[in-house]
C-alpha positions as CSV (number, residue, x, y, z in Angstrom):
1,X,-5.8,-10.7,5.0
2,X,-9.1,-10.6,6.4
3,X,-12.1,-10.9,4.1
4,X,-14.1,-8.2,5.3
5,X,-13.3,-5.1,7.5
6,X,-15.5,-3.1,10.3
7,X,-16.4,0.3,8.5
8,X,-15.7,1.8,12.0
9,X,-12.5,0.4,12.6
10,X,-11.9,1.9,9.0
11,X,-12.7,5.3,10.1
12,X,-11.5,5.2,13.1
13,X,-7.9,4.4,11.5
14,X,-7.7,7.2,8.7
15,X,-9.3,10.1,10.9
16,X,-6.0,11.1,12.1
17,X,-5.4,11.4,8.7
18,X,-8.2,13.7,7.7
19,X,-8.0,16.0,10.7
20,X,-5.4,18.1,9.5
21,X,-7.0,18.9,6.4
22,X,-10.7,19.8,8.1
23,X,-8.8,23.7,7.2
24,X,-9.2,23.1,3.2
25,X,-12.0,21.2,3.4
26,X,-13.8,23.8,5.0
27,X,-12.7,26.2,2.9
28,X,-14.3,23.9,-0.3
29,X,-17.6,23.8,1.9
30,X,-18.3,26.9,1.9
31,X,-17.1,27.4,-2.0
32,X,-19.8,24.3,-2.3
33,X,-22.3,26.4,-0.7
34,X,-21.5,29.4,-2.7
35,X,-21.8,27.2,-6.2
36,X,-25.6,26.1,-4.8
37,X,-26.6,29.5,-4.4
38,X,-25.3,29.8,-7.8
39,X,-27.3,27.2,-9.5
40,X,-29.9,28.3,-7.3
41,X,-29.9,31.9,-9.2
42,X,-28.9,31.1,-12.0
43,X,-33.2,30.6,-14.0
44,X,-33.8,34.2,-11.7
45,X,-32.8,36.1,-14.1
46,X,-34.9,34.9,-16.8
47,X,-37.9,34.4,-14.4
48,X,-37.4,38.6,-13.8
49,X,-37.5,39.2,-17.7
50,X,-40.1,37.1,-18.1
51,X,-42.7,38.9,-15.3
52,X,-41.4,42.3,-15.5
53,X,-41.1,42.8,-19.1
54,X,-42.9,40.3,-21.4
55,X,-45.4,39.1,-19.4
56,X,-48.7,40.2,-20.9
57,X,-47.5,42.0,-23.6
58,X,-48.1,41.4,-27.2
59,X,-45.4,41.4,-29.7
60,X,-44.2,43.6,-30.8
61,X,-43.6,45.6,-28.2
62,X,-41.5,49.1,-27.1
63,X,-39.2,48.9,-24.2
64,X,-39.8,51.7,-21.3
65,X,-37.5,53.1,-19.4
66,X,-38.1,51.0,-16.5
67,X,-38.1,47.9,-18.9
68,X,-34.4,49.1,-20.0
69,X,-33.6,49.2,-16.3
70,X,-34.7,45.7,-15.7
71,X,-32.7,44.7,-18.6
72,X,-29.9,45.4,-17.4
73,X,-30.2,43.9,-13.9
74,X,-31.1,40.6,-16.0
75,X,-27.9,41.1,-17.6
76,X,-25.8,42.2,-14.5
77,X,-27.3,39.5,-12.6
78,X,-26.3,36.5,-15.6
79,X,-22.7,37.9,-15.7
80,X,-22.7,38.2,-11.7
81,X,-23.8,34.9,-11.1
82,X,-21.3,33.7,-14.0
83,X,-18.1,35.3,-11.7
84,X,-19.1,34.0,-8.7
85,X,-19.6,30.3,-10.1
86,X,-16.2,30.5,-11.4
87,X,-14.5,32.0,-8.4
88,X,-16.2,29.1,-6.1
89,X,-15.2,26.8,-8.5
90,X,-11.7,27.9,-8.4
91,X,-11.3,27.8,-4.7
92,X,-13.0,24.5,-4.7
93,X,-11.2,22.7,-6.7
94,X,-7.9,24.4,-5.0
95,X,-8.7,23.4,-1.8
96,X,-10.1,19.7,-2.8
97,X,-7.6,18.8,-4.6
98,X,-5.0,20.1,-2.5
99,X,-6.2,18.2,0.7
100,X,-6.9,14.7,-1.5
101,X,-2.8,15.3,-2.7
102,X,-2.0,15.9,1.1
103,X,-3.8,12.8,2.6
104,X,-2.4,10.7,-0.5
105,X,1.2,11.5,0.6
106,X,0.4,11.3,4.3
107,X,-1.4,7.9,4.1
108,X,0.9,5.9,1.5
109,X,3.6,7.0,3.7
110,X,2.0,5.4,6.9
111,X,1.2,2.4,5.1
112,X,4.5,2.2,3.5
113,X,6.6,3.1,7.1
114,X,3.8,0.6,8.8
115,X,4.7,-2.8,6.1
116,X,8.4,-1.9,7.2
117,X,7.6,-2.5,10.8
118,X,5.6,-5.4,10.6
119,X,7.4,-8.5,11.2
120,X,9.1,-10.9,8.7
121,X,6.0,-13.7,9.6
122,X,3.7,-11.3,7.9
123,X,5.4,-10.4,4.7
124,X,6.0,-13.8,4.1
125,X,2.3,-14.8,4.9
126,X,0.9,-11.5,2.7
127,X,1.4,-11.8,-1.5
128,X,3.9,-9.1,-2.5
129,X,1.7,-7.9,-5.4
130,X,-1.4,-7.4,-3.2
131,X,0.5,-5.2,-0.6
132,X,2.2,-3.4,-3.9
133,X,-1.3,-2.2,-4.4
134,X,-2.8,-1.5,-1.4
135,X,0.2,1.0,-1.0
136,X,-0.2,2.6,-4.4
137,X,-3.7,2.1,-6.0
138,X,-5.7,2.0,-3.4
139,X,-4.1,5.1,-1.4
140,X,-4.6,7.2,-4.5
141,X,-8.2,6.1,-4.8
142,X,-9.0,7.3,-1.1
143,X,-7.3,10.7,-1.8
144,X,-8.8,11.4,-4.8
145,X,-12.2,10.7,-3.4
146,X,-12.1,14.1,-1.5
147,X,-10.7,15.6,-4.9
148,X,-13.3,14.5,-7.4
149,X,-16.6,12.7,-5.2
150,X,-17.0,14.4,-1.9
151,X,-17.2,17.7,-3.7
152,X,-19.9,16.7,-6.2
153,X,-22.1,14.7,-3.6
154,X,-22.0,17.9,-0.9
155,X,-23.2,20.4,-4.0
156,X,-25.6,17.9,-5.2
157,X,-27.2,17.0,-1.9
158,X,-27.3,21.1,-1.4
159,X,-28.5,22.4,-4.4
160,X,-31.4,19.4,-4.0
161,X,-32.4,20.6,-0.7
162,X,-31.7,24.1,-1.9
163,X,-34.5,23.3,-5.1
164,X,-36.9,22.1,-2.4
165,X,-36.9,25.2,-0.4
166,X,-37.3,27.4,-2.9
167,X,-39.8,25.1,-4.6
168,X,-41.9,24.9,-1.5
169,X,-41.6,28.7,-0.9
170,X,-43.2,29.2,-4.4
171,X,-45.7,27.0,-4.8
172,X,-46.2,23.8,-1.8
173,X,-48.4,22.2,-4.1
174,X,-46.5,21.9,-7.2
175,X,-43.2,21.3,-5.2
176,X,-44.6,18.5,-3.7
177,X,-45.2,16.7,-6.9
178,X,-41.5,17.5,-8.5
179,X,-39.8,16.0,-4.9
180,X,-42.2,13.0,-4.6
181,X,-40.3,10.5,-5.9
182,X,-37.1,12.0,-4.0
183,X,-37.8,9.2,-0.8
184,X,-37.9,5.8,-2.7
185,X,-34.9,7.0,-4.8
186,X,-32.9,8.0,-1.9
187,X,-33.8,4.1,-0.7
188,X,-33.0,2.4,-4.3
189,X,-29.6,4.5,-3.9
190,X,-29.0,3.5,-0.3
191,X,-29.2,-0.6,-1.8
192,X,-27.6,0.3,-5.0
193,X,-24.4,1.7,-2.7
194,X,-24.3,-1.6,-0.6
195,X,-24.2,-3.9,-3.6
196,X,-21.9,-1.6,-5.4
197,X,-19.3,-1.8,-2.4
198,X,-19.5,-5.7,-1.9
199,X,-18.6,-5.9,-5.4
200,X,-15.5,-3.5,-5.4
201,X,-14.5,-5.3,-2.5
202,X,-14.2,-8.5,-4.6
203,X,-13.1,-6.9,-7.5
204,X,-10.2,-5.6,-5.6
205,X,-9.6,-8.9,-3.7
206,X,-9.2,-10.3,-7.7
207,X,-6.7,-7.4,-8.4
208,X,-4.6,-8.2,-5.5
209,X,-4.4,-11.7,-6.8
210,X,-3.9,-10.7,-10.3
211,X,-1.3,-8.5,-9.1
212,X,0.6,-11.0,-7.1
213,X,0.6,-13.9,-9.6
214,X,2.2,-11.9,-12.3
215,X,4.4,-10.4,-9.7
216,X,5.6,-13.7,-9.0
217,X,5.7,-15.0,-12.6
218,X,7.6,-12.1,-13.9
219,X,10.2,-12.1,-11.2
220,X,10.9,-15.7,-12.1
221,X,10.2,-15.8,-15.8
222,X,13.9,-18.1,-16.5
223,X,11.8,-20.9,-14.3
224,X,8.5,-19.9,-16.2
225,X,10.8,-20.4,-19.3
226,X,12.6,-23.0,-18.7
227,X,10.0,-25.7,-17.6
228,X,7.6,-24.1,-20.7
229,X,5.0,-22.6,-18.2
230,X,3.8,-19.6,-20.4
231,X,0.6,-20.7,-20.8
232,X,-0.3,-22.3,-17.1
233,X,0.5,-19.1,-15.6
234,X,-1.1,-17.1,-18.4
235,X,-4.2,-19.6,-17.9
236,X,-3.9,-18.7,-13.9
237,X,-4.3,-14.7,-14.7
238,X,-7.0,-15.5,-17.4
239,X,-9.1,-17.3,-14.4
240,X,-8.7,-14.3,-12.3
241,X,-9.2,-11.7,-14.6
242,X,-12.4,-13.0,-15.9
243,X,-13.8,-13.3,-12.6
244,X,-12.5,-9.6,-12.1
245,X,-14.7,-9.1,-15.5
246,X,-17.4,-10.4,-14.3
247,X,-17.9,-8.5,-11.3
248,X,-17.0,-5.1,-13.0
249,X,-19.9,-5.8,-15.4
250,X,-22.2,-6.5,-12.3
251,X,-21.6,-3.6,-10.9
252,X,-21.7,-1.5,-14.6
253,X,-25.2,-3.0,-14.7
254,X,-26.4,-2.0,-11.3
255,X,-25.2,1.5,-12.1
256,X,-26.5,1.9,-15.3
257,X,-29.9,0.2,-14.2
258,X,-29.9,3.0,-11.0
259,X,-29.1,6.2,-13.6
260,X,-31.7,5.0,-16.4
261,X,-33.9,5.0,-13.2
262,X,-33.5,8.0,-12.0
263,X,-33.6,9.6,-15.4
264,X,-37.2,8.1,-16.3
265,X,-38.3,9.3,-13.1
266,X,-37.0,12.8,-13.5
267,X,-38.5,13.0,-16.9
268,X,-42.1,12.2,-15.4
269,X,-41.6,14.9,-12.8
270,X,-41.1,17.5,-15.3
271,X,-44.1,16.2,-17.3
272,X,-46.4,16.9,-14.0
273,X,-45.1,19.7,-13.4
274,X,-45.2,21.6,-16.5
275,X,-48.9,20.0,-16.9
276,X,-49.9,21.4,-13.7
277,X,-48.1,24.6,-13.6
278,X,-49.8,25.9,-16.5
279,X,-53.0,24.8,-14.1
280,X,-51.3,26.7,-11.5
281,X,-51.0,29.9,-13.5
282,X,-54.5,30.2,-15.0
283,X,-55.4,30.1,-11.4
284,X,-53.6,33.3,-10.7
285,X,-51.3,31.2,-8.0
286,X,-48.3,31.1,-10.6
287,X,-46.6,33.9,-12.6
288,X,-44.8,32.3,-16.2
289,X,-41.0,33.6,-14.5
290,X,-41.8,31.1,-11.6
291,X,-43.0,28.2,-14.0
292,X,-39.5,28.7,-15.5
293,X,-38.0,28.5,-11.9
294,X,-39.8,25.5,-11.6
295,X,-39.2,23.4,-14.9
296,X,-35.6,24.8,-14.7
297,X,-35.3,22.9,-11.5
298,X,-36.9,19.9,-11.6
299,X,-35.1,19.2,-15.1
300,X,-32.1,19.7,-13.5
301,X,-33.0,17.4,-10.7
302,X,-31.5,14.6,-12.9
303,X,-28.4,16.0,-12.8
304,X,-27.4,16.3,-9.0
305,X,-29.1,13.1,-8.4
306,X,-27.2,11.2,-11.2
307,X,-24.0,13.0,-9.7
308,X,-24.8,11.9,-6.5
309,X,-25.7,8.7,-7.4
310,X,-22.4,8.3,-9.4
311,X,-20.0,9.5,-7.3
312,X,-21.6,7.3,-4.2
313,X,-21.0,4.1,-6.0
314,X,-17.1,6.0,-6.4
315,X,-17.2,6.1,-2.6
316,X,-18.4,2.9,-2.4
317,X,-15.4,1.7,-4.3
318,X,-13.2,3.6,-2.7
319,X,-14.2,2.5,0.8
320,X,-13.2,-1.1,-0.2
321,X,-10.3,0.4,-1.1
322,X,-10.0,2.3,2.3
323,X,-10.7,-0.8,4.2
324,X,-8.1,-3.0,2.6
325,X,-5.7,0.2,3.8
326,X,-6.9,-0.3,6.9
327,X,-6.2,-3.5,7.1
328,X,-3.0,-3.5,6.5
329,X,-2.8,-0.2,9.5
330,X,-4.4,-2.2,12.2
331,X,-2.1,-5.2,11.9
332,X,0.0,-5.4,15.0
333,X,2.2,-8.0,14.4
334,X,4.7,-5.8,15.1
335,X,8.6,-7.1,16.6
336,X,8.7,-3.5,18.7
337,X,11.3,-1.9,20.9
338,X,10.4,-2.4,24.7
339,X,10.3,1.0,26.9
340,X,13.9,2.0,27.6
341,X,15.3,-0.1,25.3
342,X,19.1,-0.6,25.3
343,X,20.9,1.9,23.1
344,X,24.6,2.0,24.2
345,X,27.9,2.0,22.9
346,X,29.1,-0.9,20.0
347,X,28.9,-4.5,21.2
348,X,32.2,-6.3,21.7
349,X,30.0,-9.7,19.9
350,X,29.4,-12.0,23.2
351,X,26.6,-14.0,21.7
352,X,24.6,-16.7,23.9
353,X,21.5,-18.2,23.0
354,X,19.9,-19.8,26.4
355,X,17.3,-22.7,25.8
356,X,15.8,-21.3,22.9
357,X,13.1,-22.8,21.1
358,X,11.0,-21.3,18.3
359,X,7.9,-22.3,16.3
360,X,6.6,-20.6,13.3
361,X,3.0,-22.0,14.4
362,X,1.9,-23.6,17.0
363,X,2.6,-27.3,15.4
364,X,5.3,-26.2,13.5
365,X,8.7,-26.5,15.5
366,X,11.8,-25.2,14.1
367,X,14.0,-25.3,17.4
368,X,14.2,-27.2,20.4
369,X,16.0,-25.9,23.7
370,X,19.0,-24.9,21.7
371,X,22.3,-23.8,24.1
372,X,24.9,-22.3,22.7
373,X,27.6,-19.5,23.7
374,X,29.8,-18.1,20.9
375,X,32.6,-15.5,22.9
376,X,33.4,-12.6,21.6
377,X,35.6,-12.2,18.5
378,X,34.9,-16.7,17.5
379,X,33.5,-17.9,14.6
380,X,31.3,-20.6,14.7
381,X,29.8,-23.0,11.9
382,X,26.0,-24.3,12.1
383,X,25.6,-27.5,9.5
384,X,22.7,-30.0,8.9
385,X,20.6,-31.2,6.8
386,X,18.1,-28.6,5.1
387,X,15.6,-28.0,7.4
388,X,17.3,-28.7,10.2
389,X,16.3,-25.4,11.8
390,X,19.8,-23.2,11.1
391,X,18.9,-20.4,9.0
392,X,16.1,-19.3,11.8
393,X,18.8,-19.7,14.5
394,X,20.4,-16.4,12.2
395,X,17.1,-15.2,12.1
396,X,16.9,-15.0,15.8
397,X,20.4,-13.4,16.4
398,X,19.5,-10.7,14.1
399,X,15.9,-10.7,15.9
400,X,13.9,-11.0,12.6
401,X,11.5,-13.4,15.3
402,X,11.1,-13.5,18.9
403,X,12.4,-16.9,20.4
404,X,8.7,-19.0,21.1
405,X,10.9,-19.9,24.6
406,X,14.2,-19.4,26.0
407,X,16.4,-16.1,25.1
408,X,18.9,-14.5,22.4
409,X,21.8,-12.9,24.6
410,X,24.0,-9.9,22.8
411,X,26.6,-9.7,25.6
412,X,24.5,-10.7,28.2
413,X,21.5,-8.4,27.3
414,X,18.2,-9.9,26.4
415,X,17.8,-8.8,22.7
416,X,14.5,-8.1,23.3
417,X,15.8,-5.6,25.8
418,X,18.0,-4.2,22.9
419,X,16.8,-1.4,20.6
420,X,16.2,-2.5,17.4
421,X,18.0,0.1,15.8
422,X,20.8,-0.6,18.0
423,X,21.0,-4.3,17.6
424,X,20.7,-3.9,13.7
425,X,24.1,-2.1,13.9
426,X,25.8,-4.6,15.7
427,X,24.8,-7.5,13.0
428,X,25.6,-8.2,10.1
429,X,23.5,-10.8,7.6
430,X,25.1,-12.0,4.6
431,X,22.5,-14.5,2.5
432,X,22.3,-17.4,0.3
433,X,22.0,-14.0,-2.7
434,X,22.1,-10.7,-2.0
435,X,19.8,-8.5,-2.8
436,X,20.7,-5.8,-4.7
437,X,18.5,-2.3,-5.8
438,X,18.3,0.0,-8.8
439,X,20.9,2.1,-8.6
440,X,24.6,2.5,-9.0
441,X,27.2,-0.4,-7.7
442,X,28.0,2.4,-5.3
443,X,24.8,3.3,-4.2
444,X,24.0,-0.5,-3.2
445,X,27.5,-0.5,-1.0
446,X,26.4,2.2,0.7
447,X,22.7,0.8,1.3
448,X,21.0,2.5,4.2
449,X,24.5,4.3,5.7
450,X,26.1,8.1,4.8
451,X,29.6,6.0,3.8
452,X,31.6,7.8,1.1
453,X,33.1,6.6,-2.0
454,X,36.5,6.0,-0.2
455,X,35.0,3.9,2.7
456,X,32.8,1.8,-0.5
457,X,36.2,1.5,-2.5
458,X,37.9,0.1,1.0
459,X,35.6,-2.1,1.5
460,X,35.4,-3.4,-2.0
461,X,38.7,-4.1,-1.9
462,X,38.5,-6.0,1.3
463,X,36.6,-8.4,-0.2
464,X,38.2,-8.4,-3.3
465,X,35.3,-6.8,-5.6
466,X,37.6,-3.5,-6.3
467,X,38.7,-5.2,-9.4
468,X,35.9,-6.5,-11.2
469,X,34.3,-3.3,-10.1
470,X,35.8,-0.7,-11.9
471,X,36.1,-3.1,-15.2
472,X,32.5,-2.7,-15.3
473,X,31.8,0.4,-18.3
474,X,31.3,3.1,-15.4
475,X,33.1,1.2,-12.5
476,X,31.5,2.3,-9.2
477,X,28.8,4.1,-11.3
478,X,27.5,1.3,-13.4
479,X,23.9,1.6,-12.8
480,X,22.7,-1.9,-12.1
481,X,19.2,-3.2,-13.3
482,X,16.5,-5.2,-11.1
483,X,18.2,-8.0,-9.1
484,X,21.6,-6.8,-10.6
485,X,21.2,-8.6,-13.8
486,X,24.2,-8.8,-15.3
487,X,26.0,-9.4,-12.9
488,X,27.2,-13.3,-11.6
489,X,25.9,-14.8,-8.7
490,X,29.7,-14.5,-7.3
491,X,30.3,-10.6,-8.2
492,X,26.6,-10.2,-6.8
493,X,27.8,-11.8,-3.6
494,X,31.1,-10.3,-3.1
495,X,28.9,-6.8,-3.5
496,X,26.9,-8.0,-0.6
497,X,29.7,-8.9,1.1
498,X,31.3,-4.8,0.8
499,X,27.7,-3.7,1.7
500,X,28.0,-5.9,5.2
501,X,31.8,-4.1,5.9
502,X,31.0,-0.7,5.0
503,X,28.4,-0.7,8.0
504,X,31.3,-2.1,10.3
505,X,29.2,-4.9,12.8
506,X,30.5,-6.6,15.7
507,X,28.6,-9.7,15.1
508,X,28.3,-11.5,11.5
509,X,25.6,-14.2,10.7
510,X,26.5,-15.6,7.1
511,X,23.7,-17.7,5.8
512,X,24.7,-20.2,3.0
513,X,26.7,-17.2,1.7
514,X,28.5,-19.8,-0.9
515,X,25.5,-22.0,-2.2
516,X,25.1,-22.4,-5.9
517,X,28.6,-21.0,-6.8
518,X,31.1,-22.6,-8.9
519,X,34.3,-22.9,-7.7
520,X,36.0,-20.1,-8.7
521,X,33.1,-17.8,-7.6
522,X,33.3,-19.2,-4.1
523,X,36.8,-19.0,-3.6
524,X,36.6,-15.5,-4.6
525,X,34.0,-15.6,-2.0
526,X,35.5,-17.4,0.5
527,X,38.7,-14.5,0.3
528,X,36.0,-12.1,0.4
529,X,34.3,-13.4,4.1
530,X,37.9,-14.2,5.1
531,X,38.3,-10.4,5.4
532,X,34.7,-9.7,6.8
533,X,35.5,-12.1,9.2
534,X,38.8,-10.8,11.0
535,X,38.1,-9.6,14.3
536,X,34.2,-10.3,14.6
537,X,32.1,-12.1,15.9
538,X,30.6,-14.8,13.5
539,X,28.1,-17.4,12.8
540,X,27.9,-19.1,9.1
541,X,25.0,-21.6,8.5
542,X,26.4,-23.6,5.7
543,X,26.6,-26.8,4.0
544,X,30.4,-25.9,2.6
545,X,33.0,-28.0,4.0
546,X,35.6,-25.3,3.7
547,X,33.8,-22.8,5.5
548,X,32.8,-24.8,8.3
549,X,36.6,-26.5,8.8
550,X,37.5,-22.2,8.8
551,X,35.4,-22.4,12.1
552,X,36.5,-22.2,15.5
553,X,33.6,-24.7,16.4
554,X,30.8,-26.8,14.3
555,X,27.3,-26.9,15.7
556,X,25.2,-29.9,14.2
557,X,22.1,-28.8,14.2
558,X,18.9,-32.4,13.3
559,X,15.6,-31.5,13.9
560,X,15.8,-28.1,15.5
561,X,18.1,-29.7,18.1
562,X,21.7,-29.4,18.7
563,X,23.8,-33.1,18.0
564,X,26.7,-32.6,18.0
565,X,29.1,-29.7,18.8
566,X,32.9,-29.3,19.2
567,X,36.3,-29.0,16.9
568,X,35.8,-29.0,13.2
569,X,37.8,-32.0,12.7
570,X,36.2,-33.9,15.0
571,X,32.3,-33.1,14.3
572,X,33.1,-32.9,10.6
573,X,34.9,-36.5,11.0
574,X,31.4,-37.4,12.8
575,X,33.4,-38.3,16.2
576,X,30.6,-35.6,17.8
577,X,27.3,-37.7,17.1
578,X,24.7,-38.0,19.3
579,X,22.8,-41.3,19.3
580,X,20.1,-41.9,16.8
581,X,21.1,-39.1,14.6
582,X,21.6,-39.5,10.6
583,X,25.2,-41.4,10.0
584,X,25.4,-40.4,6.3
585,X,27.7,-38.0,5.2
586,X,26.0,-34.2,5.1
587,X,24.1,-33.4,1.9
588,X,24.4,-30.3,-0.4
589,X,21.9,-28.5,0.1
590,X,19.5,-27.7,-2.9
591,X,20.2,-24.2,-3.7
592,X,16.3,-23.3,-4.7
593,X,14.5,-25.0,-2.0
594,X,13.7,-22.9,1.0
595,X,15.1,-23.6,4.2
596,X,13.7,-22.4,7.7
């Protein structure tokens, strides 16, 4: 992730966002403007009482006619302006709210949809954790900024200019002294913002990392147990977390330093003006109901300038927040579907890949100029030694990556020229562990497809999971937890295995489906891919002797290069070698360590 992000590029990203609510946020503008002319009114009243009825009047006093009459204006007026302060508020909030929920939903929904599409390069570049809450945390933050900030900093900034007019229509003298100080704090606040948002930005960067760690640690915690790392990755969050501490109190400070400010400086504005306003009025240029006007508003000065000042350090916030969305948006590392891409009937599983090579980065090679054709309906084994560059040649048929050079053939189309959707339907992937959801054991069967319970039973049976299935306390039902713990690595495999059958592919790729099993669990296994096998196309990365003498061929893959190629008896019983290449007998593979 970038460390910083252009605010323009940022608003440029999350318009199309805010477009469609410009309805209900106009609707809140003009209940905004309807609560400033509320607060506006709302010392008017008393100001009329004050010079129509008690002003220059000794007490006690009789009320006139016409005195009664101005009463009850005064109280018509206090209960009027009451109404329409609560209607405005009610149709503010409605329509805030409203929009901040609608842009919520929209945006973590286009962030969410855009992570899906990005290629497999990023997610394994980008920490889990940090994505996690860009996609919740962070969206929220930028809808509710039009729910709780935008509102509060639009009636603050117009009831202030609102104040000054009136202030200026009453008196220019007096109303220059209770704005004076309004340029050098609208300066101070300008600054205060800036530090305020370089400080969320890092706060949030520490979050992300916070976030990710203890994503990581918890996902693992048998290995955090095991080698008695509790306190090293407790230490790691402690680090991060103090930091994150540090720069939340920073930024506490600048805001508390900016209101204690602004609240000093308010209090010496109504001290000068109530001094000379009583000047004013013993000079005939000031009646006691507009004093009140006047000391009414500049003692509520503090409060839209504390409310704007509070809710722009929220924006602040939140637009570190916004950026990190929009970094995420912009990304184009994107494995995309070319115009007119292929979308026909089912393959028949002619696989060819023509001179392929691949890097991950520029001085990282994985594969060199690898040949190989695998006809329709043939299975074919990939061994070497870890690293040797055979789980990406899987990752390649299923088009997970783009081949740096060379091409990926799907009977004789360019998958590159293949729709993604379509080419995902014609593969299946089987891996070292499956993967498996909250949810029922049926419900992970059917991942991603409409298949019934029959066509889940069928092909539980196929791969002989029916049985352990339903001895499970609600048999297809069972709700499974994170990971499907519970559950052995074999029964989670043969699971993965039905999953693969129930969406019927023409081509299988089968990477190290049998790594770290005992031997029961991988002959279970074993009878399982049997089955999946029958009638497809197939190519198994593996370091299992079994499975690779089940081949039709064995491709020996040593340093991203084919070696040797040919019969399983004679590459396994190394007649195939090419000169210079390893003469030691193939290794097992550790089962943790991660192969490219």
């Amino acid at each position: 992730m970038s460390p910083g992000h252009d605010p323009a590029v940022t608003r440029r990203l999350l318009m199309p966002f805010l477009k469609p609510q410009w309805p209900a946020l106009a609707g809140a503008a003009a209940s905004t403007i309807v609560l400033t002319l509320v607060e506006l009114a709302k010392p008017w009243p008393l100001a009329l009482a004050l010079d129509e009825i008690v002003r220059s009047r000794k007490q006690p006093f009789d009320l006139t006619a016409a005195d009664v009459r101005v009463l009850v204006i005064v109280v018509t007026l206090v209960v009027a302006i009451a109404l329409a302060e609560a209607l405005a508020d009610y149709f503010s909030d409605l329509w805030l709210y409203s929009a901040g929920e609608r842009i919520t939903h929209t945006l973590r929904i286009a962030a969410y949809e855009h992570l899906q599409r990005l290629s497999l390069g990023y997610h394994q570049r980008a920490p889990t954790g940090d994505l996690v809450a860009r996609v919740t945390e962070d969206v929220t933050s930028v809808g509710d900024l039009f729910a709780e900030s935008l509102g509060a900093i639009a009636q603050g900034a117009l009831l202030l200019v609102g104040m000054a007019i009136v202030s200026f229509a009453i008196d220019p003298l007096l109303a220059l002294v209770s704005f004076l100080a309004m340029p050098a704090l609208a300066l101070l606040s300008y600054r205060y913002r800036l530090r305020v948002r370089q400080g969320a930005r890092a706060q949030r960067a520490h979050e992300g990392e916070i976030a990710s760690l203890a994503g990581e640690a918890l996902s693992a915690m048998s290995v955090v147990k095991a080698s008695g790392s509790e306190r090293f990755e407790g230490e790691r969050v402690h680090v991060r977390s103090a930091e994150r501490m540090r720069i939340g109190i920073e930024v506490s400070r600048l805001q508390a330093r900016f209101d204690g400010l602004i609240g000093v400086t308010s209090a010496v504005a109504t001290a000068l003006v109530i001094g000379l306003g009583v000047v004013r009025i013993s000079q005939g240029a000031l009646s006691p109901g507009d004093l009140v006007v006047f000391a009414t508003y500049v003692r509520r000065l503090n409060s839209p300038l504390r409310s704007i000042a509070r809710e722009a350090t929220k924006v602040s916030r939140t637009m570190a927040r916004a950026d990190r969305i929009a970094e995420i948006l912009a990304v184009d590392e994107l494995v995309q579907d070319r115009p007119g891409a292929y979308s026909g009937p089912p393959a028949s599983g002619e696989l060819e890949l023509e001179h392929v090579t691949f890097r991950y980065a520029h001085d990282r090679p994985v594969l060199e100029d690898v040949a190989l054709h695998v006809p329709a309906g043939s299975c074919v084994a990939v061994i070497g030694q870890s690293g040797a560059g055979k789980s990406t040649v899987g990752a390649l048929i299923v088009r997970l990556y783009d081949p740096t050079g060379g091409r990926v053939l799907v009977d004789g189309l360019d998958s590159r020229d293949c729709s993604l959707a379509w080419l995902r339907r014609q593969v299946g992937v089987v891996l070292q562990e499956t993967v498996l959801f909250t949810g029922s054991v049926q419900e992970n069967i059917a991942y991603g497809t409409d298949a019934g319970h029959e066509q889940v039973v069928a092909a539980a049976r196929a791969v002989v999971a029916d049985e352990f299935i339903r001895a499970l306390p609600d048999g297809y039902d069972t709700r499974l937890g994170p990971h499907g713990v519970g559950l052995s690595g074999g029964q989670r495999q043969r699971i993965g295995l039905a999953r693969t059958l129930v969406r019927d592919p023409r081509i299988l790729v089968l990477d190290e489906p049998t790594t770290g099993l005992d031997a029961e669990n991988e002959a279970n296994v074993i009878s399982g891919l049997r089955a999946l096998m029958e009638g497809r196309t197939t190519i198994v990365m593996t370091h299992s002797m079994d499975l690779a003498a089940a081949a039709d061929r064995v491709i020996r893959l040593h340093n991203g290069r084919i070696v040797a190629q040919g019969p399983p008896a004679e590459v396994l019983g190394r007649g195939g070698l090419a000169v210079g290449e390893d003469p030691r007998p193939l290794a097992i593979a550790d089962p943790t360590a991660g192969e490219r």
